[in-house]
C-alpha positions in Angstrom: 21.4 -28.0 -18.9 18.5 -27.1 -16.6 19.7 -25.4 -13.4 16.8 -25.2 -10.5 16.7 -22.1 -9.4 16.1 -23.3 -5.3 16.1 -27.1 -4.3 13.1 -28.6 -2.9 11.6 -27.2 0.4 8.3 -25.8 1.4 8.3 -21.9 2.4 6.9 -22.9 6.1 10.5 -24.9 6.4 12.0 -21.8 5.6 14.0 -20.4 8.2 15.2 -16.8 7.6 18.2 -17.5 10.3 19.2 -20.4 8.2 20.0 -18.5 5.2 23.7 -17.6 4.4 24.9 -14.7 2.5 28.3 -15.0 1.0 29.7 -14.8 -2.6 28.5 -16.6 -5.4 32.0 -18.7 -6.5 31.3 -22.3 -8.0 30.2 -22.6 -12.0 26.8 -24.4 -10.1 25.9 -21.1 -8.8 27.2 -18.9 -11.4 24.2 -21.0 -13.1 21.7 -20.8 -10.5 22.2 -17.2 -10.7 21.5 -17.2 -14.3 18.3 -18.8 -14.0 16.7 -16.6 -11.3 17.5 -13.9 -13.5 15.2 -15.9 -16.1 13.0 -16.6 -13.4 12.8 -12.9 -12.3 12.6 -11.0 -15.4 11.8 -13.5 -18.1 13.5 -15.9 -20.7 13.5 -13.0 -23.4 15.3 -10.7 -20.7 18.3 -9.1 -22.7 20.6 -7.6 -19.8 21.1 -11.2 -18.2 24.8 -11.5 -16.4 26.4 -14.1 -17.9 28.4 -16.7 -15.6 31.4 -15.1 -16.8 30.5 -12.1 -15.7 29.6 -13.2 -12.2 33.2 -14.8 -11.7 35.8 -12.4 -13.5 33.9 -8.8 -12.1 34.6 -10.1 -8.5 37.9 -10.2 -9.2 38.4 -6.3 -9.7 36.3 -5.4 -7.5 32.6 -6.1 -8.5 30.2 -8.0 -5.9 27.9 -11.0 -6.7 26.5 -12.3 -3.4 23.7 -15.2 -3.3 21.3 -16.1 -0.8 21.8 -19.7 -0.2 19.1 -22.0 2.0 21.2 -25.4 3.7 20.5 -27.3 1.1 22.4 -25.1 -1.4 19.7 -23.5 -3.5 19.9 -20.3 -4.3 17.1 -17.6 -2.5 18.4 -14.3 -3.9 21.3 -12.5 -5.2 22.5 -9.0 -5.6 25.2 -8.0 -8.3 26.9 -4.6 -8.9 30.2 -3.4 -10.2 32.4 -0.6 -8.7 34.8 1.9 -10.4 35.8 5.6 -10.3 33.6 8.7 -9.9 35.6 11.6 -9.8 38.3 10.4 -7.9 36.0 8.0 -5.5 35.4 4.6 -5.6 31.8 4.5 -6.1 29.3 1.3 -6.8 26.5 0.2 -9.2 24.3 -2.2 -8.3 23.1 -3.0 -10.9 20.7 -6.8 -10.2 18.9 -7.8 -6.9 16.4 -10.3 -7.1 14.8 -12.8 -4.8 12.5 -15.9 -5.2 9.2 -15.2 -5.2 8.7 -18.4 -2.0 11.5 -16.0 -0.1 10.1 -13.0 0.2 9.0 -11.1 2.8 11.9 -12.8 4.8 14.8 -10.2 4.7 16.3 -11.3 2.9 17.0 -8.6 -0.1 17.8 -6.0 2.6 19.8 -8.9 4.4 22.1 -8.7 0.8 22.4 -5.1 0.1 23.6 -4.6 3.7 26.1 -6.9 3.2 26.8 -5.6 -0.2 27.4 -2.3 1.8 29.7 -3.8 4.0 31.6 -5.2 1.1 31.9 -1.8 -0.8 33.2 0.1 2.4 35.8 -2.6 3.1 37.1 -1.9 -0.5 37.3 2.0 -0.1 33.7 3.0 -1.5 31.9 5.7 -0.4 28.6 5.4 -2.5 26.2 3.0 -3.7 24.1 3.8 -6.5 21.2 2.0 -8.0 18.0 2.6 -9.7 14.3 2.5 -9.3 11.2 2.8 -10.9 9.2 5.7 -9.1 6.2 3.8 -9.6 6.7 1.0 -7.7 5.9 1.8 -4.2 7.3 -1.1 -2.4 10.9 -0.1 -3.9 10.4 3.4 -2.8 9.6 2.3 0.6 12.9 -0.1 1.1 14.9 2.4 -0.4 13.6 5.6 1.6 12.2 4.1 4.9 14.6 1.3 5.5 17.9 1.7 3.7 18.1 5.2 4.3 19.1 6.2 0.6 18.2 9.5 -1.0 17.9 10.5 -4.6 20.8 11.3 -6.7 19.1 11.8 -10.1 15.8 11.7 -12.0 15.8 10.8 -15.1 13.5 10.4 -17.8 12.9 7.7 -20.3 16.1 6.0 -19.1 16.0 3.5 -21.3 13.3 4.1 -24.0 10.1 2.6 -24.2 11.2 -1.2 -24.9 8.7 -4.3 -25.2 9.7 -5.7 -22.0 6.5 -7.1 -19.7 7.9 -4.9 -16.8 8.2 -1.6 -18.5 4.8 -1.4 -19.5 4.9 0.2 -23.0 5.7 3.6 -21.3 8.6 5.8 -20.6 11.3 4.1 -18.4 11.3 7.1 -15.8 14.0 6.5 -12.8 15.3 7.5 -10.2 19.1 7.0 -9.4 19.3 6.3 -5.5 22.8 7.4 -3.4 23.4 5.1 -0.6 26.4 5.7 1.5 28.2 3.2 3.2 29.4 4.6 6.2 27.0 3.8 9.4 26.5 7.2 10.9 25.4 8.3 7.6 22.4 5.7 7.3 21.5 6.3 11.2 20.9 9.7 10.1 19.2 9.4 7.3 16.8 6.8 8.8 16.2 8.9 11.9 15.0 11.8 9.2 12.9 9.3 7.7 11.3 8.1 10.9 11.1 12.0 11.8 9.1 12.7 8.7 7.2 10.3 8.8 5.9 10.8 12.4 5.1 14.8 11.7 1.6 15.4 11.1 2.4 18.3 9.0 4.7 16.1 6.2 1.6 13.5 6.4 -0.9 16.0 5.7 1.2 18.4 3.7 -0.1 19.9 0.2 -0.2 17.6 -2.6 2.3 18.2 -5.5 0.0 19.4 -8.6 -0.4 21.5 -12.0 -2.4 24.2 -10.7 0.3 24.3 -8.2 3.8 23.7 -10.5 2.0 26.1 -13.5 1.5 28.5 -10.8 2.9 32.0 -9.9 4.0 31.7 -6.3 7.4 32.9 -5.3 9.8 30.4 -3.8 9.9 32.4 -0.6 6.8 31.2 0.1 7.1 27.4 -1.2 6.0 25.5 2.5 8.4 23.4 4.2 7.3 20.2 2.9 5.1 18.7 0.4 4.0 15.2 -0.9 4.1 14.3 -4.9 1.3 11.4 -5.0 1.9 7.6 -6.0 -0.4 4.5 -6.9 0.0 1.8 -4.8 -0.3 -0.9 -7.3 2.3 0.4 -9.9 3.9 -2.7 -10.6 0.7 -4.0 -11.5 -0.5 -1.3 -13.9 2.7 -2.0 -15.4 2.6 -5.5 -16.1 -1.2 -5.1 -16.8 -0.2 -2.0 -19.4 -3.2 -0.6 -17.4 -4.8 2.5 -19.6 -3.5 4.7 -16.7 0.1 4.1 -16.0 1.0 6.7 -18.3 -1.2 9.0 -17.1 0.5 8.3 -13.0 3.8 7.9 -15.3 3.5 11.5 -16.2 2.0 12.8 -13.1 5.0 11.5 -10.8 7.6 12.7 -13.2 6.2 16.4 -12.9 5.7 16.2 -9.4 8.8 14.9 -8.6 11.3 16.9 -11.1 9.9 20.2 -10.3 10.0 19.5 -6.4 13.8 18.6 -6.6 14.2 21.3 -8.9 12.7 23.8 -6.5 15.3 22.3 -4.1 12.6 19.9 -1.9 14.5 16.5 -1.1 12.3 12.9 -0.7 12.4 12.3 2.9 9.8 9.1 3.2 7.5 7.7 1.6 3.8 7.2 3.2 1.5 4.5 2.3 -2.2 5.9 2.6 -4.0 2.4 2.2 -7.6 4.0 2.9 -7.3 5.6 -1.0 -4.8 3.2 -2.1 -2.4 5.7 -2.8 1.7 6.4 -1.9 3.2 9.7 -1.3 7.2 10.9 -1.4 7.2 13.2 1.4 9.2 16.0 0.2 10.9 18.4 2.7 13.2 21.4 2.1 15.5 20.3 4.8 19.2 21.3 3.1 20.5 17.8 2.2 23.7 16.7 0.3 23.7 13.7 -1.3 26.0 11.2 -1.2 27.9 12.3 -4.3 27.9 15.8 -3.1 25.5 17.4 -5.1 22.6 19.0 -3.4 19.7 17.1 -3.7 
């Protein structure tokens, strides 16, 4: 059976108020789940959530939300399971996806919010997820308008696979903390917005190999510093452009040894006259949402 992944309607009818968020329930949207994930990530995709899944995970705990239009169709979902991380209920979101005529509307921050609200009702104190460091436009939802911070990098998370989206490299990423508790976000947003507006985290020394190979005490490591980006990523990645490994590499080192020297990513800053992103990193004392220093 074919299962549309929206119903007919042009994106100028399209009204973001319109749009519902609630659980995805009926078999129908079990399957119009299924086939965005197609849609989204291809019909070889291996990690697709069956129907089954959708249904039976809600039951113990998991979330599987849609974003529905009137007529029914499904805009976007968000899926993630929860369990036990040393003694706290914790989340993984582990799909979000929205169609490509929807976005740009919300909506994807519309669903993890109410994913959030979900996961606190239940007794969860943090949401993980990851991201690919590469991909600017993640970084900035995560960073500037969620208000998560990093939990973990890690590298080659899943091995270099033939997947369109991984782009023949290593599958660097970054494990996000997201708590779920409102003051928490306020703050981390206001440090965002903070950052952001400072003149000396925007102009702050670039992350590089003279600078990492270098000799230079931590006493006198500066308060903040930026670890460079390309803007267009996504695209090197689904172009297998000569140079994503090459940005692949350079991000990793930037941002490992900047964590490891105890920095934190506060922001991230688009610089669109050279086309490049940068995780502003400052050595504010944070604790992550897991409770390990970030």
């Amino acid at each position: 059976m074919v299962v549309e992944v929206v119903r007919p309607s042009s994106a100028a009818e399209l009204d973001p108020a319109s749009v519902e968020i609630r659980p995805i329930t009926t078999r129908e949207e079990c399957d119009a789940c299924v086939a965005l994930q197609r849609a989204t990530w291809g019909d070889d995709f291996t990690d697709v959530v069956p129907q089954s899944i959708l249904k039976v995970s809600q039951r113990v705990g998991g979330i599987a939300l849609g974003a529905f239009e009137p007529s029914g169709g499904m805009l976007g979902f968000v899926f993630g399971l929860t369990g036990v991380e040393r003694g706290k209920v914790v989340h993984w979101s582990d799909m979000l996806a929205v169609a490509p005529r929807a976005r740009n509307l919300g909506l994807g921050r519309r669903l993890k919010e109410a994913q959030r609200k979900l996961v606190r009702e239940i007794g969860g104190d943090v949401i993980y997820w990851t991201f690919d460091p590469l991909i600017a436009r993640n970084a900035h939802l995560n960073f500037n308008r969620l208000g998560a911070r990093v939990s973990e990098y890690v590298v080659d998370m899943y091995g270099v696979t033939d997947s369109p989206l991984h782009g023949g490299v290593p599958t660097d990423r970054i494990i996000v903390a997201w708590p779920t508790r409102d003051a928490e976000i306020e703050e981390r947003l206001s440090e965002a917005a903070r950052v952001l507006a400072s003149d000396d985290a925007i102009s702050a020394q670039v992350v590089s190999d003279d600078w990492i190979d270098g000799t230079e005490g931590a006493s006198i490591l500066p308060h903040a510093l930026r670890v460079e980006a390309p803007l267009d990523g996504e695209q090197q990645l689904l172009n297998r452009s000569p140079g994503t490994l090459a940005w692949r590499e350079s991000v990793r080192r930037g941002l490992v040894w900047s964590l490891g020297a105890g920095y934190a990513v506060s922001a991230f800053a688009y610089d669109r006259d050279t086309e490049r992103g940068y995780y502003l990193m400052t050595k504010s004392p944070r604790t992550a949402a897991n409770g390990r220093p970030q």
